[in-house]
N, C-alpha and C positions, 0 to 999 in steps of 0.2 A: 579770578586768577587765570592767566592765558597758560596756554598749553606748555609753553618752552619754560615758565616759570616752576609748574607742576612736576614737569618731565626734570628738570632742575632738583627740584625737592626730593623727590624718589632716587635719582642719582645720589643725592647728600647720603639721604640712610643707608643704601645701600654698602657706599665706601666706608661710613660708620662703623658698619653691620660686620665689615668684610675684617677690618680691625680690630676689633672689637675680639673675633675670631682670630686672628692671628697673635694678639697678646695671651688672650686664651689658652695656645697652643702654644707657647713661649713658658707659660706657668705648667703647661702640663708637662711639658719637656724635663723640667728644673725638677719638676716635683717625682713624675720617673724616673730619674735620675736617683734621685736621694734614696725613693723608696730599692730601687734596684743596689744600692751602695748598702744601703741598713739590710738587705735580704745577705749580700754578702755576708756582711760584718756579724748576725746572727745565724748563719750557716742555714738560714730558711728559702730552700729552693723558690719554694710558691710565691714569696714573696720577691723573690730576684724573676719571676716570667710575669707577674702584677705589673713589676716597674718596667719592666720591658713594653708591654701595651700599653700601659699609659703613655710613655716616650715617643711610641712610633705613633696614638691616635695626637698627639701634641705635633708631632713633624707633620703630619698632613691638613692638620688645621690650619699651623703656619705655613705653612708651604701654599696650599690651595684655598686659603682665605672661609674654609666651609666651617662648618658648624660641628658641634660636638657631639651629634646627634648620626649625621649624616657621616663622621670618620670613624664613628663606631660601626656602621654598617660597611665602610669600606671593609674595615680591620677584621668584622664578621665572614664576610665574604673570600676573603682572602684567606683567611684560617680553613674555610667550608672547600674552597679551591686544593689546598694542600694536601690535604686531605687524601 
């Protein structure tokens, strides 16, 4: 396999990888959402600041193509930040 074919292959997973990610954060967004609307609708604080994290780690998955691993540490950090 020559180099530019390889180099080719690993670009494929990558943009895969990267979507993959991004639909990801698309479901989390929907799914934040819902939860943060039923936290509402049952007058359950906790559960209206749940949907709220899930929402914003689903916007930077989508947004920045990372992983759900990696927006959790943003979202981590950023909470440690405000602090």
């Amino acid at each position: 396999m020559s180099v530019s074919a390889r180099f080719s292959h690993s670009t494929n997973i990558k943009v895969a990888n990267m979507n993959l990610d991004r639909i990801e954060g698309n479901w989390k967004q929907l799914k934040g959402g819902a939860q943060q609307m039923w936290g509402i609708f049952t007058c359950d604080h906790f559960e209206v600041i749940s949907g709220r994290r899930v929402r914003q780690s689903g916007k930077a998955q989508e947004s920045y193509g990372i992983s759900r691993d990696y927006a959790g540490k943003l979202l981590a950090a950023r909470q440690v930040c405000r602090k």
